[in-house]
N, C-alpha and C positions, 0 to 999 in steps of 0.2 A: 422196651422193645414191644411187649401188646400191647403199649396205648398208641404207638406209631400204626402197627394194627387193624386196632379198635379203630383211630382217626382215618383211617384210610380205606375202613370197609363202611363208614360210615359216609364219606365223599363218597362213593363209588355209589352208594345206595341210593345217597341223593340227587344223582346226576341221573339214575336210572328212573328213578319216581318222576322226576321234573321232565324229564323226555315223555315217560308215557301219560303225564298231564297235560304238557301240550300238546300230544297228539288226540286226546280223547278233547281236547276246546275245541283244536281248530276241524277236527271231524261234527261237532257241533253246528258249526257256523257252514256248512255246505247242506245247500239245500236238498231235500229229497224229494225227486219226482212223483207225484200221484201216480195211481193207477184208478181213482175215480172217476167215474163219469156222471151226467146228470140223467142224462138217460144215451144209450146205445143204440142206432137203429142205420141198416145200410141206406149209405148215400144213395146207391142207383134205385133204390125205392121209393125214394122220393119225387113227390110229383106234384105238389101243389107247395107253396110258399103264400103263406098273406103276414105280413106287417102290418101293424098298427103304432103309430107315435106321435103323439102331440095331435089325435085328435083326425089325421090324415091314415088313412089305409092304404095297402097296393097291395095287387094277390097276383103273383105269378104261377104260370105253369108250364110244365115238362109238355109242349108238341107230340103228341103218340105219334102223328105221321112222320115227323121227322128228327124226336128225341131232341131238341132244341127248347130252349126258354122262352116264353113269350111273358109280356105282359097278357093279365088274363081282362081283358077288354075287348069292345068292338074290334078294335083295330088291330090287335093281335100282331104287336111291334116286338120284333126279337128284341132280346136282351142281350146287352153286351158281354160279349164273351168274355173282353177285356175284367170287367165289372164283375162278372158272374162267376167267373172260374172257381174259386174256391168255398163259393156259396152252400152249396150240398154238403160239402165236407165239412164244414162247419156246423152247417143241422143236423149233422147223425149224431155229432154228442158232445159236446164240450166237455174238458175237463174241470172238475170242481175241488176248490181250494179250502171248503171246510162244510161242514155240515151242520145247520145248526136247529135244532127242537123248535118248532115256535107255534103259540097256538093262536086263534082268532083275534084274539087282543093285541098282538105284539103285530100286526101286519100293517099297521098305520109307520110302527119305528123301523120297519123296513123299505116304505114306498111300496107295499101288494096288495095292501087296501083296495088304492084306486090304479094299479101301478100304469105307470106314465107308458110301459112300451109292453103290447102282446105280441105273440107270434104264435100263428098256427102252421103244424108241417101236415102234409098230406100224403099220405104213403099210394100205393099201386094198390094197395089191397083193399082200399076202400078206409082202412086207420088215422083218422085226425088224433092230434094232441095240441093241446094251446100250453104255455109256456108263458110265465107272468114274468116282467124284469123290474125290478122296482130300481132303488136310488143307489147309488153309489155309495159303498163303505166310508169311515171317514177318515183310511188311509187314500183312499182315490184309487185303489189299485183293484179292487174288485167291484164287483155290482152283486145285489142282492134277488136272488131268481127263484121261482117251483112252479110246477107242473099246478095248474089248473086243477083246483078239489084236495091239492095235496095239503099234507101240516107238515111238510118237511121242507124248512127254507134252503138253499143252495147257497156257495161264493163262487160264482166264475167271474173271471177274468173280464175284467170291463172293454177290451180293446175286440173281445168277442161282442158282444153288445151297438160297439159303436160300429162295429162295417155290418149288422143287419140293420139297424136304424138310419144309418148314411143310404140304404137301398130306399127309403123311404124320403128323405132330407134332399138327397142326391140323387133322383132315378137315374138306374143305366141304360142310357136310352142305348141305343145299337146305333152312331152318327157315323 
């Protein structure tokens, strides 16, 4: 009679353990949201944009007369709304996917060397920052970034990278 029992608190045991193992895997396998950023700064403060990539520049800016995008040239051609709209939002701060130590040596096996795409943001207040994007990881899923003078490399998301770069590849013109 207690080994029927013993057998039966011992199944009951191990039905319980294997439940809360697989609960503790597949809580594993769900990603966790960041709360980093690479740097923080308000969108509506932004007022100048210039790109650089592959050697081609474009520098836009916020119209003080009429809070509008212009290409910042003679000709001072809006920029498409279309094109534009989520621009600013995306220079106040991307999210960053890991953080990684690196010092002067290491910045050739990131692309920050010489890195392929800069970006300067222009605040209202007179505050520039440049922003270095070097190469893509060798998952393809992020790009490797830091602030101009920094030794702390960044991983944002490469799909951030490609629509500032496409402003430059792709200008939006205002047709």
């Amino acid at each position: 009679m207690k080994s029927r029992q013993v057998l039966a608190l011992l199944i009951v045991l191990g039905l319980v353990g294997g439940i809360v193992v697989a609960q503790q895997l597949s809580e594993d396998t769900i990603p966790v949201a960041s709360d980093w950023y690479f740097y923080d700064v308000d969108e509506k403060a932004i007022s100048l944009v210039e790109i650089t990539h592959g050697g081609d520049t474009l520098r836009f800016i916020r119209d003080p007369s009429s809070t509008r995008w212009v290409f910042d040239d003679d000709a001072r051609f809006t920029v498409s709304s279309f094109r534009w709209g989520g621009i600013p939002l995306l220079l106040a701060g991307p999210r960053v996917d890991r953080f990684l130590n690196a010092n002067a040596d290491d910045l050739a096996r990131y692309g920050l060397d010489a890195p392929p795409t800069v970006i300067r943001v222009g605040m209202d207040d007179g505050l520039t920052f440049e922003l270095h994007v070097g190469i893509l990881t060798p998952d393809g899923v992020n790009q490797y970034a830091m602030h101009d003078g920094a030794s702390q490399v960044v991983l944002v998301d490469s799909s951030w990278a490609e629509v500032l770069v496409r402003l430059v590849t792709e200008p939006p013109y205002d047709l």
